[in-house]
C-alpha positions, 0 to 999 in steps of 0.5 A: 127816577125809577123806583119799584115797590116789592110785596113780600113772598110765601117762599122760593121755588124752582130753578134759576140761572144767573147771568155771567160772572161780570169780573171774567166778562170783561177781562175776556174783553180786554186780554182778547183784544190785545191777544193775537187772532180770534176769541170767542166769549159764551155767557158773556154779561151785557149789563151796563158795566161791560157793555162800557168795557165793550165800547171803549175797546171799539174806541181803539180800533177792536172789532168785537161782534155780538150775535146776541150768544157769543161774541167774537172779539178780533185781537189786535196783538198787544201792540195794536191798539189805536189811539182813541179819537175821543175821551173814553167813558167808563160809565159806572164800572170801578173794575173798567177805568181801573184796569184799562187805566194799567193798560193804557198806561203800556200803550204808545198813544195819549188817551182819556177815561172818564166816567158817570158822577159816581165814578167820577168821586171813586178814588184812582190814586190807588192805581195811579200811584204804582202805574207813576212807578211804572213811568206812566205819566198820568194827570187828572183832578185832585193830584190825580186821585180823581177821575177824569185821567189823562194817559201818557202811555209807553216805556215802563218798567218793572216795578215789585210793588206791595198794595196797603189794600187787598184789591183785584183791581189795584193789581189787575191794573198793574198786571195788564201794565206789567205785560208792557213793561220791561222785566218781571212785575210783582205785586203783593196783597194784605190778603189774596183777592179774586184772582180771576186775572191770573187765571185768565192770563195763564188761559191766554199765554201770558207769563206769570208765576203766583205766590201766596198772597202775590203775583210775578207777570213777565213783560213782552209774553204775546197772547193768543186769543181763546174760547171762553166760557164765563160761568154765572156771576156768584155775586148775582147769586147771592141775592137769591141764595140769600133770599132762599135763606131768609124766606121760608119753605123755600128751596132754590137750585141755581144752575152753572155758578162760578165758585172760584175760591177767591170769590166764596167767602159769601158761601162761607159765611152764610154757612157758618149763619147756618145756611144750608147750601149745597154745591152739586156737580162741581166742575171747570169751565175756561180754567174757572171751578163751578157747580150749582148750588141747592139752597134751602130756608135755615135758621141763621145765626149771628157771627162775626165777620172779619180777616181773610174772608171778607175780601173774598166777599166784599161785593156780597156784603150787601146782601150779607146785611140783609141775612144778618137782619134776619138771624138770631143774635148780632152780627157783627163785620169788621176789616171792611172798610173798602166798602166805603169806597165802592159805588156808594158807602155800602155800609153808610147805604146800609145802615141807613136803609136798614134802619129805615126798616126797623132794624138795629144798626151800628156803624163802626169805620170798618163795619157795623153792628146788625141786630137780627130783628123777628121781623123786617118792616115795611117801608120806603128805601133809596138805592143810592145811585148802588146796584147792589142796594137795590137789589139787596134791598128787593130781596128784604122785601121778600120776608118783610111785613109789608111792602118796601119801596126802593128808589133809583133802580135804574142802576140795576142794570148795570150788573143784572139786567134781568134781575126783577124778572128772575125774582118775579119768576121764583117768589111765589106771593 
């Protein structure tokens, strides 16, 4: 098991680009395959996670060619998919089984996604249930709220369906079964999540109409593959947004970041701390807003964190954890409790390694309680299996008194590859 033991910096300087966004990499994927000709994918994310979404579309008859910049992916329109010789594995990546198992379930072959032991125990009643609705016969552990499934695929039909949770997967994996199903297929959320599917399946021609808080995809519409350009993952910025916050003298610019607005509540949260992050040259790619972001160290203040914000930035809240350690007064989150169930029991994670650096952590069901101390201690700390963790936990070896070791970081491939070497690049010790 790899760890990686981090000195703390004087600050950060420079500039940066973060690898692209991991959401829009692999839906570019997944409506290329099933789009009719060519598509040609620019900054597309070959962490681990992706690079999973990849090699299942392989699995079903997909030539997908990578030179090392681009890839082209050869559609096979969407009644083209070959029934998989072999289980398909999604490894670590929640968003991969989640929406092929909505796209699986519009296909006229038997198929089986499964993936490593952290997938495995992630919960699936919650597509699997409207997918059921749909007519999809979908069996696995625990009643099938556990992977690994099996996949009955074929004849489904429209369902108008309103999700107990606001969640891009649960209804990207209807939206992607909707394009199979006879009729017009809505889904309805507590509060709108990234919608990075919308906009894609308008980029390649499907037929939808979004409402507040929801979403109608019409069934039978054909794609047509498309360039695309995917901007910089704002969930791998973060780390270094944050990190050019906490750390003084620092000053940060970080180049071509996707700031869809369904995805910068971290933006507008570290503002409200007080941060001082300015976005320069705003601009759209491949139908995505984005701009680079100039961050300079500020004094951050404790806030309360709850409502409409936190699905826009429930991958960030993390590192949002190891702000709060740092500001002046109490944090405190609530309305999150969706962070229980991600990779890991991100606040469970948290509060733990927080604390095993000196910090004051209360855990609620929905949340916790941060005390912002003067200083972060150094120590020992564990990953959890969590990329997010890890590197969250990297960047409060930034600023802490001494040097933090963190356990298990394979894991940080699975969204940023490169991610230690870019810190390295930018902290100056």
């Amino acid at each position: 098991m790899k760890s990686i033991t981090l000195k703390p910096a004087r600050a950060l300087k420079g500039e940066l680009t973060v690898p692209g966004d991991k959401s829009i990499s692999h839906r570019s994927i997944m409506l290329g395959a099933i789009a009719n000709g060519v598509t040609t994918v620019r900054g597309f994310l070959r962490g681990e996670d992706n690079m999973s979404t990849m090699h299942a579309f392989r699995a079903m008859g997909v030539r997908i060619d990578d030179d090392g910049e681009t890839l082209a992916i050869h559609g096979r329109g969407l009644h083209g998919l070959q029934e998989p010789g072999d289980v398909l594995d999604c490894g670590n990546s929640g968003t991969t089984i989640r929406l092929i198992t909505g796209l699986l379930s519009g296909q006229s072959f038997f198929s089986v996604v499964t993936g490593d032991q952290y997938l495995r125990k992630r919960p699936m009643k919650r597509v699997v249930e409207p997918l059921s609705r749909m007519g999809a016969r979908i069996s696995g552990r625990n009643q099938g709220g556990l992977a690994p499934l099996a996949i009955n695929g074929g004849g489904l039909r429209a369902i108008d369906y309103d999700s107990p949770v606001s969640s891009a997967q649960i209804k990207s994996s209807i939206m992607l079964a909707g394009l199979y199903a006879d009729g017009a297929t809505t889904v309805r959320e507590p509060s709108l999540s990234r919608d990075h599917s919308e906009r894609m399946f308008r980029l390649f021609g499907a037929s939808l109409e979004s409402f507040e808080n929801g979403v109608t995809v019409h069934g039978g519409a054909e794609l047509n593959g498309q360039e695309v350009s995917v901007p910089g993952d704002i969930s791998s910025a973060a780390f270094f947004i944050v990190a050019a916050l906490i750390t003084p003298d620092s000053e940060l610019l970080i180049r071509n970041v996707g700031i869809n607005p369904t995805r910068t509540g971290v933006l507008d949260i570290l503002t409200e701390m007080g941060g001082s992050i300015q976005l320069l040259d705003q601009r759209e790619l491949s139908g995505e807003p984005v701009a680079d972001l100039l961050v300079r160290s500020s004094r951050l203040k404790g806030i309360t964190i709850s409502g409409s914000v936190v699905p826009r930035a429930i991958d960030e809240f993390p590192v949002v954890c190891v702000a709060a350690a740092c500001a002046e007064g109490i944090t405190s989150l609530r309305d999150a409790k969706e962070l229980r169930v991600k990779e890991t029991d991100r606040i469970s994670a948290m509060a733990t390694n927080l604390r095993a650096l000196g910090v004051v952590v209360t855990e609620t069901e929905d949340g916790m309680n941060i005390s912002g101390a003067e200083r972060i201690s150094g120590g020992r700390v564990e990953s959890f299996g969590d990329h997010r963790i890890a590197m969250s936990m990297a960047i409060a070896a930034q600023v802490a008194t001494d040097a933090i070791t963190i356990q298990d970081t394979e894991c940080v491939a699975t969204s940023f590859p490169t991610f230690f070497p870019l810190l390295e690049k930018v902290a100056e010790k």
